[in-house]
N, C-alpha and C positions, 0 to 999 in steps of 0.2 A: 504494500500500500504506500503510494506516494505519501511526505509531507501534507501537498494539499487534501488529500481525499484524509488524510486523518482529524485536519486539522476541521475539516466541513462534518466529519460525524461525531468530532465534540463537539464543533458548535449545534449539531442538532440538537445530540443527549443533554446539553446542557439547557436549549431551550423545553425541551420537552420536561422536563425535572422542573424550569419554570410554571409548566404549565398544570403541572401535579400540585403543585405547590399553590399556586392560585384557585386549584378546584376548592384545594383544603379550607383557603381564607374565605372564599363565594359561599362554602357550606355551611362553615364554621358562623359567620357573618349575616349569613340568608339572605347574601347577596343574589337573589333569583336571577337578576337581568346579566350581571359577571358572569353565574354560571352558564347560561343558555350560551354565552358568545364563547364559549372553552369549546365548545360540540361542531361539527358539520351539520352543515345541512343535510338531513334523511340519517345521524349516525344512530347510533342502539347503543341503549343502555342500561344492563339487567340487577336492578339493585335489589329487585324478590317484589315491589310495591304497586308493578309498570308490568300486567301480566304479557301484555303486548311487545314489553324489549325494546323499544323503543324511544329516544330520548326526548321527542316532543310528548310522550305520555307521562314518563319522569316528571320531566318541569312542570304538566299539569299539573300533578297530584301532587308533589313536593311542598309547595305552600301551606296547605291547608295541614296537611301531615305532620310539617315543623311546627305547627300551633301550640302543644302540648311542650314542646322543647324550648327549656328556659336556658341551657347553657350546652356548649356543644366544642369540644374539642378536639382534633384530625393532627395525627403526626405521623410524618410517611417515614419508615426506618431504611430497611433496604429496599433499593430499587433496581433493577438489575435492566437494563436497555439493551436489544440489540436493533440497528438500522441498518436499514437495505432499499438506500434511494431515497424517494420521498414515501416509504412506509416504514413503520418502527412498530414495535412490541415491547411491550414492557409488564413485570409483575412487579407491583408496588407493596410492602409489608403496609398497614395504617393500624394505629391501636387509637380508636375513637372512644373518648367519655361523654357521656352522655346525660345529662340533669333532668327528668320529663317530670312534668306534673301532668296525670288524668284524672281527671275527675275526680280532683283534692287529694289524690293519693297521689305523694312528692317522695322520688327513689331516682339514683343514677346507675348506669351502669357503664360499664367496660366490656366495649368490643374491637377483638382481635382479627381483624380479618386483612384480605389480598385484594387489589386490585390489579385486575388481567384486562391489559389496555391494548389497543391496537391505534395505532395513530398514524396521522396522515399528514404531509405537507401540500398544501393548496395555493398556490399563487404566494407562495414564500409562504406562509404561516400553518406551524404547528397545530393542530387541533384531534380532541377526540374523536374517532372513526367508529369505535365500541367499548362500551367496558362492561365485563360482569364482573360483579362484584361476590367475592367467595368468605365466608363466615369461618372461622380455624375457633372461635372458641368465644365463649363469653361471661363474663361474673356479675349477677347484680348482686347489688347491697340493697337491703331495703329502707334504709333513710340514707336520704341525698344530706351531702355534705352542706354546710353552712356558709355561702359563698356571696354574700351579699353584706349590707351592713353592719351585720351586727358582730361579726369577727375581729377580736380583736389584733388578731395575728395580720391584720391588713388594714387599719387602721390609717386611717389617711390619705387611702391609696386611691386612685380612679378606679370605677368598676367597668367591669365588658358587659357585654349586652348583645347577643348574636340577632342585632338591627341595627339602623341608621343609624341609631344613636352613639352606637360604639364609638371611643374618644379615639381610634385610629383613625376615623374619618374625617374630624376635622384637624388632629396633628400633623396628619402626612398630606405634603405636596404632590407627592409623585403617585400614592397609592390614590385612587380614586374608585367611588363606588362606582360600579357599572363599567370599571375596563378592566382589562386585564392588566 
């Protein structure tokens, strides 16, 4: 492999690992309109929710589904890439925490799961082409941690809030809701 072709499939893997990374913040965040612009047009996306697989059936249901979700954390560990052109594959590790209140019954949990991405470069940009998403394991607890005011272990601090309101949004310059 020439210099150049190596140097053009890190810059792939490294956009694509951007692009993993901003799904994380879009979800984490309930950035809807960020996420939907991560996708291709007509991609698939099997998250168990979207019996159809399909990522314009995701983004429907997604909304309403977060409603119960008061705090929502995504951390991608290993990612392993391989590229071939403007197609890539990737399996993502993510260990997501999860805050949910249902119908007054307030519990988090811990899920360990993969993402098995297939992705596409389109007029120069990186985007999802498919992901299923695969479950390895999961813990709940049945009372959610104490993660808001009245902790004193955090005492002063800004809180997050997976919506607009989150203080990232108006700290960062560069980060903006709704882009990648």
């Amino acid at each position: 492999m020439s210099d150049a072709q190596t140097l053009e499939e890190l810059r792939a893997r490294e956009q694509i690992r951007e692009l993993v990374l901003a799904y994380c913040r879009a979800i984490d965040r309930k950035d809807f309109v960020l996420l939907r612009k991560l996708y291709h047009e007509g991609a698939g996306d099997e998250h168990g929710l979207n019996p159809s697989g399909t990522a314009d059936e995701f983004f429907e249901r997604l909304p309403g589904l977060m409603q119960p979700v008061q705090a929502l954390h995504h951390s991608i560990t290993n990612h392993a890439i391989k590229v071939e052109g403007d197609y890539a594959e990737g399996e993502a590790y993510v260990s997501a925490f999860h805050v949910v209140d249902f119908n007054g019954e307030r519990y988090s949990f811990l899920q360990g799961a993969r993402y098995l991405d297939k992705y596409e470069r389109r007029d120069g940009v990186w985007k999802f082409a498919h992901r299923r998403v695969v479950t390895d394991w999961l813990q709940r607890y049945g009372v959610a941690p104490d993660i808001l005011e009245n902790a004193p272990e955090i005492h002063g601090m800004r809180l997050g809030s997976s919506g607009p309101d989150d203080p990232s949004h108006s700290y960062f310059r560069l980060f903006r809701r709704g882009e990648p």
